[in-house]
C-alpha positions in Angstrom: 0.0 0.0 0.0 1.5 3.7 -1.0 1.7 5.9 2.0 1.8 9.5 1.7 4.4 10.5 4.1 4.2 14.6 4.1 0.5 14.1 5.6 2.5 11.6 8.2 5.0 13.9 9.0 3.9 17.4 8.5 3.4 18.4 12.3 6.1 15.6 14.0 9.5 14.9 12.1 9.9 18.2 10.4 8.2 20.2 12.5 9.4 22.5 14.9 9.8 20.8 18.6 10.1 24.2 20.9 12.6 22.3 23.6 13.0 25.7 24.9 9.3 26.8 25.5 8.1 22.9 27.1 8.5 22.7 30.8 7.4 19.3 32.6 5.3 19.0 35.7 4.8 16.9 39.0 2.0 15.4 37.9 3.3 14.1 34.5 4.4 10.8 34.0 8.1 10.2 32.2 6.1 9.2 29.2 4.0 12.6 29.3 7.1 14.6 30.0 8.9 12.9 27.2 6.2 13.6 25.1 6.4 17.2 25.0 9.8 18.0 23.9 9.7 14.8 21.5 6.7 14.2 19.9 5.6 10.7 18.6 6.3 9.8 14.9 5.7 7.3 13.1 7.9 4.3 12.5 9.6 5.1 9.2 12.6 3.9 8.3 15.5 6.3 7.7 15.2 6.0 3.5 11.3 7.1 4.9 12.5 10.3 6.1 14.5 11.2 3.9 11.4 11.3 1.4 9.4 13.3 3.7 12.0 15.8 4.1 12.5 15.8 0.6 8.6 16.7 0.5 7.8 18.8 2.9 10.8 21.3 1.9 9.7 21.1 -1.6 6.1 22.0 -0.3 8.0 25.0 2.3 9.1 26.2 -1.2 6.0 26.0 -3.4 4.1 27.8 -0.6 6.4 30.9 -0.5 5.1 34.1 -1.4 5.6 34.9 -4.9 3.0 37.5 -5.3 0.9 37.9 -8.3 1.1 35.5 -11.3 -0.9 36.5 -13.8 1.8 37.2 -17.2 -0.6 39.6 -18.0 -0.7 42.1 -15.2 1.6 45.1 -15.1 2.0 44.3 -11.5 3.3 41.0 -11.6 6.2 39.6 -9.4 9.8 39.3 -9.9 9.7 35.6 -9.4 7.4 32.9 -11.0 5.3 30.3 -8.9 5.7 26.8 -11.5 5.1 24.5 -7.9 1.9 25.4 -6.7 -0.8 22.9 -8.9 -3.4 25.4 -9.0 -3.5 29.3 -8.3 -6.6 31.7 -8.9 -6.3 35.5 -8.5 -9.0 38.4 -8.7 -7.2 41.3 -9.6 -8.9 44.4 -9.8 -8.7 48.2 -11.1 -5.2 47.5 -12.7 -4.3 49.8 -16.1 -4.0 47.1 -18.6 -8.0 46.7 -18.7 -9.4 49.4 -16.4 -11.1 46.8 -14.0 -10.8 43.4 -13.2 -8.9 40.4 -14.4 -9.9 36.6 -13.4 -6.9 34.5 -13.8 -6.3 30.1 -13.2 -3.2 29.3 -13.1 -2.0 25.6 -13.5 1.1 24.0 -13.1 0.5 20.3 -14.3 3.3 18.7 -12.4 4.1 16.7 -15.3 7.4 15.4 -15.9 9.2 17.3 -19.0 12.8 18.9 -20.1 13.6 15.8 -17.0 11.6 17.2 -14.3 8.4 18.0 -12.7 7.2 21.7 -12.6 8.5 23.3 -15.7 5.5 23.8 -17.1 2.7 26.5 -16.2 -1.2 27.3 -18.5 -2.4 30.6 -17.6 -5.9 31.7 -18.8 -7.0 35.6 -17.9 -10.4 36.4 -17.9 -10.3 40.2 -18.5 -13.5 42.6 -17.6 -13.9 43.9 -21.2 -14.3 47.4 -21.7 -15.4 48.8 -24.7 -12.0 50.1 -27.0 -10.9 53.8 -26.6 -11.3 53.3 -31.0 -15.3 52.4 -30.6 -16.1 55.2 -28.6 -13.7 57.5 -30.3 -15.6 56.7 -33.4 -19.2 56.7 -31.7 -18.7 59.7 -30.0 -22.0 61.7 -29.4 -23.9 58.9 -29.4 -24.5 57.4 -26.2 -27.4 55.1 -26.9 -25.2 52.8 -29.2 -22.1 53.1 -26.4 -24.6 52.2 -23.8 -26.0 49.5 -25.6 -22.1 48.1 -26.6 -21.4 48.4 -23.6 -24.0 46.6 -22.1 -23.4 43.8 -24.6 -20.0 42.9 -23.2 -19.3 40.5 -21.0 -15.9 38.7 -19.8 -15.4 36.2 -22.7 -15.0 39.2 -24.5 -11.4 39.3 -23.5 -9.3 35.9 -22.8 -5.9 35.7 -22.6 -4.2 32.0 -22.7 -0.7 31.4 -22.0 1.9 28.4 -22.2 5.3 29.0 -20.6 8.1 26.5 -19.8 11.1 26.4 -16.9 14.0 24.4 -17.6 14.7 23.5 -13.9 18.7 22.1 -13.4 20.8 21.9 -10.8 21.4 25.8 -11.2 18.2 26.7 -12.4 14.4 26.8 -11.2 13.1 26.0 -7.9 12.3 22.2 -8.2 14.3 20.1 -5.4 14.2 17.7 -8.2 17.6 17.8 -9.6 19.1 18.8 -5.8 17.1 15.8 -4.2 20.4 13.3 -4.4 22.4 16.3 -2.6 19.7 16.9 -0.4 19.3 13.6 0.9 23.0 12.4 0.7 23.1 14.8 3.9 19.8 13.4 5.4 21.5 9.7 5.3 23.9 11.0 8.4 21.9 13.6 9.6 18.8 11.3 10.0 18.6 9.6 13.9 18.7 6.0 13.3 15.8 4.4 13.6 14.8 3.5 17.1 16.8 6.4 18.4 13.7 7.9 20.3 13.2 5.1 21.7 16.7 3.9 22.5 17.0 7.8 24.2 13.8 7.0 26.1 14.6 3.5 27.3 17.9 5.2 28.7 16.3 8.3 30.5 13.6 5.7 32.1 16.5 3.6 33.8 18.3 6.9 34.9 15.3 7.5 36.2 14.7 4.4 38.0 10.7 4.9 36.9 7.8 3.4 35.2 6.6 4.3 32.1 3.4 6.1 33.8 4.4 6.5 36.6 4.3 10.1 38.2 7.2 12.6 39.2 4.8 13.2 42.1 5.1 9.4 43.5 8.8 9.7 44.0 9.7 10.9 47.7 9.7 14.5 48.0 13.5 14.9 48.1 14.1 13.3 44.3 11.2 14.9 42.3 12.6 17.8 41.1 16.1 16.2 40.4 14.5 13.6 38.4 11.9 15.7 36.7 15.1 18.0 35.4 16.9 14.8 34.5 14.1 13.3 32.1 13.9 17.0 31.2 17.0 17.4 30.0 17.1 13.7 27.8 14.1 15.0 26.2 15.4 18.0 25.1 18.6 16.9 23.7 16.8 14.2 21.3 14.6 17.4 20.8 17.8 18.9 19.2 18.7 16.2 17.5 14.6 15.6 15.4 15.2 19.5 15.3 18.4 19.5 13.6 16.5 17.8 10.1 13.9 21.0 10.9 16.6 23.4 10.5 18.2 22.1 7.4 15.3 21.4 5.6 14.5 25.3 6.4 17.7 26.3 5.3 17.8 23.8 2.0 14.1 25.9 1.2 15.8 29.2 1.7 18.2 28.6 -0.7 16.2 26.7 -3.4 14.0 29.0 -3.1 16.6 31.9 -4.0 17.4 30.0 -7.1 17.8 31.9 -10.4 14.8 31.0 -13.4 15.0 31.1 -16.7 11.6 30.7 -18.3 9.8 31.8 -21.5 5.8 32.1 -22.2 3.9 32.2 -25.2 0.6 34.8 -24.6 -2.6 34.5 -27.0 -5.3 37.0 -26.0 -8.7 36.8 -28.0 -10.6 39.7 -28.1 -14.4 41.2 -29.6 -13.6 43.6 -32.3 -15.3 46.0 -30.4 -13.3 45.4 -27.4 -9.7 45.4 -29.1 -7.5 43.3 -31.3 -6.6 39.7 -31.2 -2.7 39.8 -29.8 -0.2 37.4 -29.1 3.6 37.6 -27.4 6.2 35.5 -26.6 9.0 36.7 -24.2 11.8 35.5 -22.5 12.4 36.1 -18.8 15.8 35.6 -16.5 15.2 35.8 -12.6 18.2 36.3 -10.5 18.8 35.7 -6.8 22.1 36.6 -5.1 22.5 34.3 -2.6 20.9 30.7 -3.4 22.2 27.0 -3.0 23.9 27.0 -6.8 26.2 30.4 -5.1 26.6 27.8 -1.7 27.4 24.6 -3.6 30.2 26.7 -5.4 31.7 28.5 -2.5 31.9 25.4 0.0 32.4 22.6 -2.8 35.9 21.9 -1.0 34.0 20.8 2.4 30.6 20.3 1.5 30.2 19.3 -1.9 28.3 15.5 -2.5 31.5 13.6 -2.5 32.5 15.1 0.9 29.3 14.6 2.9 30.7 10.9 3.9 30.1 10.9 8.2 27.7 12.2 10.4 30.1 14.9 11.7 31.1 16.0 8.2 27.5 16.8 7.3 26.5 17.6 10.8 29.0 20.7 10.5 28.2 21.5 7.0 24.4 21.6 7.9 25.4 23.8 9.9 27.3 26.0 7.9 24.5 26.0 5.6 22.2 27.6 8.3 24.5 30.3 8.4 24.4 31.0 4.9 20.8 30.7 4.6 20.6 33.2 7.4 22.4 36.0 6.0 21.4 35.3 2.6 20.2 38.1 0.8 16.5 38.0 -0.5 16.1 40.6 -3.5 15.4 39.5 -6.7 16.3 40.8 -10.1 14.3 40.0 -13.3 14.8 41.0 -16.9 12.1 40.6 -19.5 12.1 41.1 -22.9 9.0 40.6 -25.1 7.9 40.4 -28.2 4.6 41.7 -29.2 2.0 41.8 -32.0 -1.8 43.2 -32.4 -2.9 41.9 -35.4 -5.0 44.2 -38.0 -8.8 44.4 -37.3 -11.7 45.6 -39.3 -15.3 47.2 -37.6 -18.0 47.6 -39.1 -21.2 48.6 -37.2 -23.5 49.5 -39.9 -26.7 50.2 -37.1 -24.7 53.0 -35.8 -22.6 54.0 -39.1 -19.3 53.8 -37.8 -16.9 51.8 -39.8 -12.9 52.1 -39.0 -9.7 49.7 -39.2 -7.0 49.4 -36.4 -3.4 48.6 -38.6 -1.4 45.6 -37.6 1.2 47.0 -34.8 4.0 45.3 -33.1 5.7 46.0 -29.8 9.0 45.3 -28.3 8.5 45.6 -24.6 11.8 45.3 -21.9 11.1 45.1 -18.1 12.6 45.2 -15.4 11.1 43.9 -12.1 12.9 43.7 -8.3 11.2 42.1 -5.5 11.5 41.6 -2.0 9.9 38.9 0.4 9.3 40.7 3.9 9.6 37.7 6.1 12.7 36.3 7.7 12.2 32.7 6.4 10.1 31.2 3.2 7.8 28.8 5.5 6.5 32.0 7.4 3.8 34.4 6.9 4.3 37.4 5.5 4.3 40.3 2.9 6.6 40.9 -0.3 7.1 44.0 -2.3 7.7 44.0 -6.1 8.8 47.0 -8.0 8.0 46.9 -11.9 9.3 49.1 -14.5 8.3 48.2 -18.3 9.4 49.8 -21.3 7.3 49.4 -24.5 8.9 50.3 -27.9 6.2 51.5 -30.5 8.5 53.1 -32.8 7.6 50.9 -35.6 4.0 52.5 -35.3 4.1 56.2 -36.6 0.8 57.7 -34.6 1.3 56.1 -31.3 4.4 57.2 -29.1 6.6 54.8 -26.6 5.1 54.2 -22.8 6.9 53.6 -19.7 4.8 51.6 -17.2 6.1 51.3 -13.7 4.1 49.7 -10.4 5.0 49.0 -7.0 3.1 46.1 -5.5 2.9 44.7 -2.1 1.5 41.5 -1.3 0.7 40.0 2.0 0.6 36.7 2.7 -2.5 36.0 4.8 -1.3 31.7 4.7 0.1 29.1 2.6 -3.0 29.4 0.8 -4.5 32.6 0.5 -2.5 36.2 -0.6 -3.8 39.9 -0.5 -1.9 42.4 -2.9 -2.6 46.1 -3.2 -0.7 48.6 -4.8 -0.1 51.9 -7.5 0.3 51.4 -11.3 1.6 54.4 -13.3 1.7 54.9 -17.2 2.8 57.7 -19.3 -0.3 57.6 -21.2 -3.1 55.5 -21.5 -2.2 52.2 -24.4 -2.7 52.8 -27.9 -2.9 56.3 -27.3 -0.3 59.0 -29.3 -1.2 61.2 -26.1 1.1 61.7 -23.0 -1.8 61.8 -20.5 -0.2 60.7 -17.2 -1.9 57.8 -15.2 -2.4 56.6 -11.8 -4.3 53.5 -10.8 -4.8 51.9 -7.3 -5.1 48.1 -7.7 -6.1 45.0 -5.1 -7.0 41.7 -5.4 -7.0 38.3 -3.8 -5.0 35.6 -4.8 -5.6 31.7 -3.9 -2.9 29.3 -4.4 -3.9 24.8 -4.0 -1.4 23.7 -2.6 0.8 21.2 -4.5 0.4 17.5 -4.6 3.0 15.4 -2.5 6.5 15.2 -3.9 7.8 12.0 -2.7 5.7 8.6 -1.7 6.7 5.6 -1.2 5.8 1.7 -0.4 
């Protein structure tokens, strides 16, 4: 029978045991006591550990905050989610379609380019407005732009998107190709199994107690001596189940800083009264300055797979690890270049006498996006910030003049599962437009991420 080991493990191995925080008292038994720096787990075998680690840090990754994913938003983040299995966003008031954009995002965790989560669909349901060219050209009458209007709904405006993430050892933020590396240092790190219980047995005969029986029982004069003594057994096997927590959350860190290198493919559909059919394809390079490619190069000598052979050797380098992971540096850089056509459209609305053309156009647009995640470690709650700067070249287009498009985008990470972002979008002038009307938009939304199926199971 296939087990799934994250749901085993989630809240004992890998989780946190606060040795620190726990204090026995009379009345607990040694078992009780025990129990509260060192938590029962299940009986797994060390190779069954080493899998759940390898899960549950792929799943502290996958449920960091990466802010808002939709491709097509102008306030989307500096790093791209491809490990959560299913994301839906609201985003609302944003420039790009002056209200509010549905997105589903999935990232079949299929295995391609030879790993799981390189691939991401993206469809955008955009609130379709009706084109500044229609009511340019039906200007003064406002019974035919009310009745467009009315007559548009949000299939009116569908954006579909393919993008792929070659994910290697130095790229993308799959454990995938780091799981040997990862688990060569579990192998030592990893009690032996039985070593709770072995730890137990021995603080049970120092303790010259039953199982159940009560600190209170013993005579007056030995309580507190033998309380402190279980006390102190359970919290150094605490240390020792903690020590897996700590890499694990130090592995995530630095996966999670790894660079990307990712390109999409963008379709959008539109009503010819709503705009022009459009598609893009860009190319996208996300760089983190501090990450577990920039480790495995700077302690290769002592820490590299070859030299993780003994329990001390990786004991120490876990630790150094930690370290790095600690003062690693969390901004990240990316550069985006895309290429961008509107294909040529023809209107005619005979009822109303309005007949125009909109000429084929293309775009070449360059970003540059930095983000920031606001809490101390990936696992945590907390907000990010993401600063976005585009640059869209129209010179091949003689009537419409080159926009800059900059936002600044905080999002707050309400849990593992749900994510608030707010923020300002500015434009130089509105799109499509020769004029240099300068814009200001407040934007929000709500942003929903399923999180990812498990990475590892095992017989």
């Amino acid at each position: 029978m296939r087990i799934l080991l994250p749901l085993l493990l989630a809240s004992s191995l890998i989780a946190a045991v606060p040795a620190q925080a726990q204090q026995c008292t009379q009345a607990d038994t040694v078992l009780t006591c025990w129990q509260r720096f060192v938590p029962p787990v299940p009986a797994l075998t060390p190779a069954q550990q080493q899998t759940a680690a390898t899960t549950a840090t792929q799943q502290t990754v996958a449920a960091a905050n990466t802010g808002i994913t939709t491709l097509t938003s102008p306030a989307d983040s500096a790093i791209k989610d491809f490990l959560t299995l299913f994301t839906a966003s609201l985003e609302s008031a944003t420039l790009q379609d002056s209200g509010e954009a549905l997105t589903f995002d999935w990232n079949p965790q299929l295995p391609i380019l030879g790993t799981t989560g390189a691939l991401k669909v993206q469809a955008v349901l955009g609130n379709a407005q009706l084109s500044a060219q229609a009511t340019t050209s039906l200007a003064g009458n406002a019974t035919a732009i009310s009745d467009l209007t009315s007559s548009i709904n949000y299939g009116d405006d569908i954006a579909l998107s393919l993008s792929v993430n070659p994910t290697t050892e130095r790229l993308g933020r799959s454990i995938g190709p780091n799981r040997d590396y990862f688990e060569t240092w579990l192998l030592h790190i990893v009690p032996p199994q039985g070593a709770d219980d072995q730890a137990f047995t021995a603080a049970l005969v120092a303790a010259n107690m039953g199982t159940n029986q009560q600190f209170q029982s013993l005579p007056a004069e030995q309580r507190q001596s033998t309380q402190t003594a279980v006390e102190t057994a359970a919290r150094a096997q605490a240390a020792v189940r903690n020590s897996i927590r700590r890499f694990s959350v130090a592995f995530a860190t630095l996966l999670n800083n790894q660079s990307q290198f990712h390109g999409s493919a963008i379709r959008t559909m539109r009503r010819n009264i709503v705009g022009t059919n459009e598609w893009s394809a860009d190319l996208t390079y996300e760089w983190g300055p501090r990450n577990l490619t920039s480790f495995r190069k700077k302690f290769a000598g002592t820490c590299g797979p070859d030299k993780i052979i003994t329990a001390a050797i990786a004991t120490n380098c876990a630790q150094t690890m930690e370290t790095y992971a600690q003062e690693a540096a969390t901004d990240r850089l990316a550069f985006t270049a895309e290429y961008h056509v509107a294909n040529q459209r023809w209107i005619d609305l005979p009822q109303y006498s309005v007949a125009y053309s909109i000429p084929r156009a293309r775009t070449m647009v360059y970003s540059l996006k930095y983000g920031r995640p606001l809490a101390p470690v990936v696992n945590k709650s907390g907000g990010r910030i993401d600063l976005d700067v585009d640059f869209e070249d129209v010179s091949s287009q003689a009537d419409v003049k080159n926009r800059l498009v900059a936002s600044l985008t905080y999002t707050y990470k309400v849990s593992d599962t749900v994510s608030i972002p707010v923020g300002l979008v500015y434009a130089s002038h509105e799109k499509d437009l020769p004029t240099t009307d300068e814009k200001i938009n407040a934007h929000f939304g709500v942003l929903f991420k399923m999180p990812n199926l498990p990475f590892g199971q095992s017989n």
